[in-house]
N, C-alpha and C positions, 0 to 999 in steps of 0.2 A: 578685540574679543573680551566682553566680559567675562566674571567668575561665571555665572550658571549658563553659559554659553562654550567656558570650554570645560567644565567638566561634562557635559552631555559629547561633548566631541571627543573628551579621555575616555567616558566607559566604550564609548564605538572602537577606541586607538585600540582599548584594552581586553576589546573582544577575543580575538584569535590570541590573547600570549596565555602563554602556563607561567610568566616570570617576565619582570622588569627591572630597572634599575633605577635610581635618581635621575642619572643623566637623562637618561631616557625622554623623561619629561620635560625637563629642562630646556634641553635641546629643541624640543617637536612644537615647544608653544614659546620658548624665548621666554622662562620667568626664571626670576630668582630661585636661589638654593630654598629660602623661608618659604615661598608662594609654591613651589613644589611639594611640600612636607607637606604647609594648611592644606593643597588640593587635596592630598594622597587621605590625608585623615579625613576629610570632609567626605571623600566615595567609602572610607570604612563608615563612616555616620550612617550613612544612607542603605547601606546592606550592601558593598561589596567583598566578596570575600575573598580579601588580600591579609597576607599575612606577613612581616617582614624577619627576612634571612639575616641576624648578625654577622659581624664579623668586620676584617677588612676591608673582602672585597663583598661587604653584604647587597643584598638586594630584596625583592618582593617579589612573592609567589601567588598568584593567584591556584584557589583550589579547585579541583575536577569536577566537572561533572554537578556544577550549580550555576543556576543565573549568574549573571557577572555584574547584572545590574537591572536595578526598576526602568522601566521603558515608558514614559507616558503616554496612553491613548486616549481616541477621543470616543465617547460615550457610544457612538454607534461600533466603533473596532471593538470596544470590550463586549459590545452586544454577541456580535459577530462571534469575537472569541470564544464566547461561553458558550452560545450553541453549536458551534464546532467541537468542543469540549464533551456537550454531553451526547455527541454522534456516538463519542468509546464506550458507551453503556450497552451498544448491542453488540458488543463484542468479548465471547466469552476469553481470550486471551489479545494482546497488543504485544507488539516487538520490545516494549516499554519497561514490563514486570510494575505496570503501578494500577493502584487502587482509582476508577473514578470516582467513587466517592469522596477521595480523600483528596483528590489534585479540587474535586468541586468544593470542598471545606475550605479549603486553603486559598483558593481564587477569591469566594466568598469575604475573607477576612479582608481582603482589599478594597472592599465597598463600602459605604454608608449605609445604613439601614433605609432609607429611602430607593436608593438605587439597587437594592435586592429587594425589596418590594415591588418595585418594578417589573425585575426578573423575574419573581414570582409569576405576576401577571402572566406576562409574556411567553412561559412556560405553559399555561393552564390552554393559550389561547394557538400558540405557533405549536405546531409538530414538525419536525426533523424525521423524512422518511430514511426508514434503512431495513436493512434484512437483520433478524437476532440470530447471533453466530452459537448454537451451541455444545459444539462441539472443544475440546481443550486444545492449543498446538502447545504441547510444554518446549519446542526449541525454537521457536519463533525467532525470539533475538539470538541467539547463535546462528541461524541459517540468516541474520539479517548482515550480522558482526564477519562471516566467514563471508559474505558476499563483499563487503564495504573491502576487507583487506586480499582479497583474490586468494580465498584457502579453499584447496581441495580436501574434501569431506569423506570417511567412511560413512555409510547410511544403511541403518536396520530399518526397513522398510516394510508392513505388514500388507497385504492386497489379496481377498478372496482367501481371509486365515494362513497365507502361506505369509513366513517371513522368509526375506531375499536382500544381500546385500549389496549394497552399490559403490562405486566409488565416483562423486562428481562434483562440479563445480558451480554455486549458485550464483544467478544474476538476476534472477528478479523474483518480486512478492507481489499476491496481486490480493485481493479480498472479491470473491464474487459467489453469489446466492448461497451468501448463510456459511462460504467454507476460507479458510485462507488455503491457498495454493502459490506452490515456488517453482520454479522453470529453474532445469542444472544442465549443463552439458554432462554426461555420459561418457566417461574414458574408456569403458569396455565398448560398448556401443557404439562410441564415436557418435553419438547425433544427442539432442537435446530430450528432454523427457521431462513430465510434469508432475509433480508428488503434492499430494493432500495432507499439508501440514499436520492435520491431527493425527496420523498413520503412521507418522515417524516415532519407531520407537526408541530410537538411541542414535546417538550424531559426535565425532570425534573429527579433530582436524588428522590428516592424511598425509605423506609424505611419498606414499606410492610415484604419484603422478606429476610430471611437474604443471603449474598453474596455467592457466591460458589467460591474453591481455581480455577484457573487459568489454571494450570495444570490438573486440573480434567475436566476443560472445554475444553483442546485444544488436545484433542485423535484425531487419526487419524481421518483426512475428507474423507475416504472412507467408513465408517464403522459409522461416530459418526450420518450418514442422514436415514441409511438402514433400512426401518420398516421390522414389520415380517412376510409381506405377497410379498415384493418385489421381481421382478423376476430379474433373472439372467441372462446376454445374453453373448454370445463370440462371436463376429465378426471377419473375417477371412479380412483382405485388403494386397494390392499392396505395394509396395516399396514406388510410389507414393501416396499412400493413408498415410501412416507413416507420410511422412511429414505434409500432411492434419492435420493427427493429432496433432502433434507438434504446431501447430500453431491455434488449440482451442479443448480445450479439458476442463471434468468438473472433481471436485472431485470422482466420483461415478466412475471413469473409471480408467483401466490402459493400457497400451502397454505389448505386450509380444512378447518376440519369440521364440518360441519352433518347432525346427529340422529344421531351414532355413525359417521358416513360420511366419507371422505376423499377433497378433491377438489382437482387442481389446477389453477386459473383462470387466464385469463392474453387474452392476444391475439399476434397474429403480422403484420406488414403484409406487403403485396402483396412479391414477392421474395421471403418466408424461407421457403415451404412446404419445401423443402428442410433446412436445419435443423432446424425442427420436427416435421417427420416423423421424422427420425433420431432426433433426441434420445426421442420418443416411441416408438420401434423397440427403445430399452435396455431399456425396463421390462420385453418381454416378458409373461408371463402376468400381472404386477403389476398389469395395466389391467384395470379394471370395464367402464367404458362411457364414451364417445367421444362430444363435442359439439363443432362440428356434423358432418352426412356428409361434408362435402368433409376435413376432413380425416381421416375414418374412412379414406376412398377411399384418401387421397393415401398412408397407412401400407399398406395392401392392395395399391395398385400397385408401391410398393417392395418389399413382401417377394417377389411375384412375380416380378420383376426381379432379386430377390437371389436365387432359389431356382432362375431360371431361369439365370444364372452359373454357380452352384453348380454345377448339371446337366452344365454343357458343360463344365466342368472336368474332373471326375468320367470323362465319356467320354472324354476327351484323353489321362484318363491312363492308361486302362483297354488 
């Protein structure tokens, strides 16, 4: 193994340590005490940031919560990267607390002025679909942080002007049309429940409750919402209905196709007919056939209802 053979295979060693030692390296690659040291300086040359502990029994700390080391990619990855990168502009908060602009300055500075000319380009001509989030979640990364280490949470929660307090335990984040939203289990409740990040008006870690494992929390999201009075429906759609679906659909549902036919299955609990009528309202002519009647019904009195608005608009303005 040459020198720039193994130090691209030390900063990989020295990804996951907070702290190493001479030995260390020594040992893992068979060099001398001297060819150990020149490595160790050669990844400070290059921006890693290691810094060494005197003493006895000194050693080297790598610091928190920074690259550990330049990565090289190849021209289409950094493409890739970048426009991944500037996906975080429609979103008014990230789990992150940083600036896109500034992660986009700073990416920039590793380019050649040709190859951000490029990017330029490529900016004016590619668009990056997304929804603009604008709404603020100010706990974002605390409800990301209280998930990673299984903390149960107090939560001042605001819904319909009323604030109400919770106590539970987050396992997942998700970003869908323009809102971030987080799934917690419920200790009063005992069942899971979904909060609209931007709603959360205050979040502390909890000690009420003791934690629940992770895995016990993250069962399928078809099944983990389903109470035991919820109905079941199967919708029959179009080709063109399919992609419909593709392109917003909730956990409670799936895609099928059974003998050349496409059908959407799912269930709904007591409370949501409202939702599911709507969302069922989009497809328009997309729908084949409608299981059960109740919610054939419940689509038929809405449009009614909406037809019958229509109406009286229509004359008002007349």
């Amino acid at each position: 193994m040459n020198k720039s053979e193994r130090l691209n295979d030390m900063m990989i060693y020295l990804n996951g340590k907070n702290a190493f030692n001479l030995k260390d390296i020594i040992n893992k690659y068979h060099v001398s005490k001297s060819t150990a040291l020149r490595d160790i300086k050669s990844l400070e040359e290059i921006g890693m940031p290691i810094y060494s502990q005197l003493g006895r029994n000194g050693f080297y700390s790598i610091l928190p919560n920074r690259l550990l080391s330049p990565i090289v990619f190849t021209v289409d990855e950094m493409y890739a990267l970048y426009f991944a990168m500037l996906t975080l502009s429609d979103y008014q908060t990230t789990p992150f607390h940083l600036s896109t602009v500034t992660l986009k300055n700073k990416f920039e500075m590793c380019l050649s002025d040709e190859k951000k000319c490029q990017l330029r380009k490529m900016e004016s001509i590619l668009r990056m679909g997304g929804i603009k989030h604008y709404n603020e979640s100010k706990f974002l990364k605390e409800i990301l942080t209280s998930s990673i280490d299984n903390k149960v949470c107090e939560v001042e929660y605001e819904k319909d002007l009323i604030t109400q307090s919770y106590f539970v335990q987050f396992f997942n984040i998700s970003s869908t049309f323009g809102q971030w939203y987080s799934t917690a289990y419920d200790f009063q409740l005992k069942k899971p429940i979904v909060f609209r990040c931007d709603r959360i008006l205050n979040l502390k870690e909890s000690k009420q409750y003791a934690s629940k494992n992770l895995f016990e929390l993250e069962k399928s999201g078809y099944e983990i919402f389903k109470t035991t009075d919820a109905i079941d429906f199967k919708v029959e759609i179009t080709q063109k209905g399919v992609d419909m679906f593709h392109k917003e659909n909730y956990p409670s549902m799936k895609l099928e196709k059974i003998e050349g036919r496409f059908y959407i299955s799912g269930y709904y609990n007591q409370g949501e007919e409202r939702f599911i009528t709507s969302y069922f309202i989009s497809y328009g002519k997309q729908i084949l056939s409608i299981y059960p009647d109740a919610l054939k019904n419940s689509i038929i009195k809405n449009l009614k209802e909406l037809n019958s608005y229509y109406r009286k608009m229509n004359q008002a303005s007349l």
